[in-house]
Residue, then its C-alpha position, 0 to 999 in steps of 0.5 A: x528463523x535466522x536474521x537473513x530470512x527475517x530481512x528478506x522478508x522485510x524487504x519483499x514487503x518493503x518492495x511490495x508496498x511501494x509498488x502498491x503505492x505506486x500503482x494506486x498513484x498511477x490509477x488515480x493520475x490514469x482517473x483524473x478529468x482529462x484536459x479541455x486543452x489538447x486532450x492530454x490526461x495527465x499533466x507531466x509535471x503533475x505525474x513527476x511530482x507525485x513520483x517523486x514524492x512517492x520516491x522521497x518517501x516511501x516510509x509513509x507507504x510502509x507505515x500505511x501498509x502495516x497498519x492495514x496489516x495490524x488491522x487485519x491480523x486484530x480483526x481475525x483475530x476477533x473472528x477467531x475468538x468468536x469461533x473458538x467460543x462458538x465451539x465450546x458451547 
């Protein structure tokens, strides 16, 4: 595996994190109550705010994603193991 694929790699998961993150910002902005003033759900001001911050950090969604990630492969792993001494006996 040569540094070029391996960056690649980093940036497809870079990229998917972010529109993750994205995405659950923009369905929990969809959720909130709607306004009892003229019915807009979703205060403009509000929704730049947060995507902005979604812009200015995006770190903070790759370090989520990859703890989540770690969890994963720690928990297969456990599951695995299980299996494997399962089969010796």
């Amino acid at each position: 595996m040569n540094i070029s694929s391996i960056w690649r790699k980093v940036r497809s998961q870079q990229a998917f994190c972010l529109a993750a993150l994205l995405s659950v910002c923009l369905v929990f902005i969809g959720c909130s109550p709607t306004q009892s003033t003229g019915g807009n759900p979703v205060d403009p001001k509000l929704k730049e705010q947060v995507l902005q911050i979604i812009r200015e950090n995006p770190q903070a969604i790759l370090e989520s994603v990859q703890a989540y990630q770690q969890q994963q492969q720690e928990s297969l792993k456990a599951a695995q193991t299980v299996i494997f001494r399962a089969d010796e006996k």
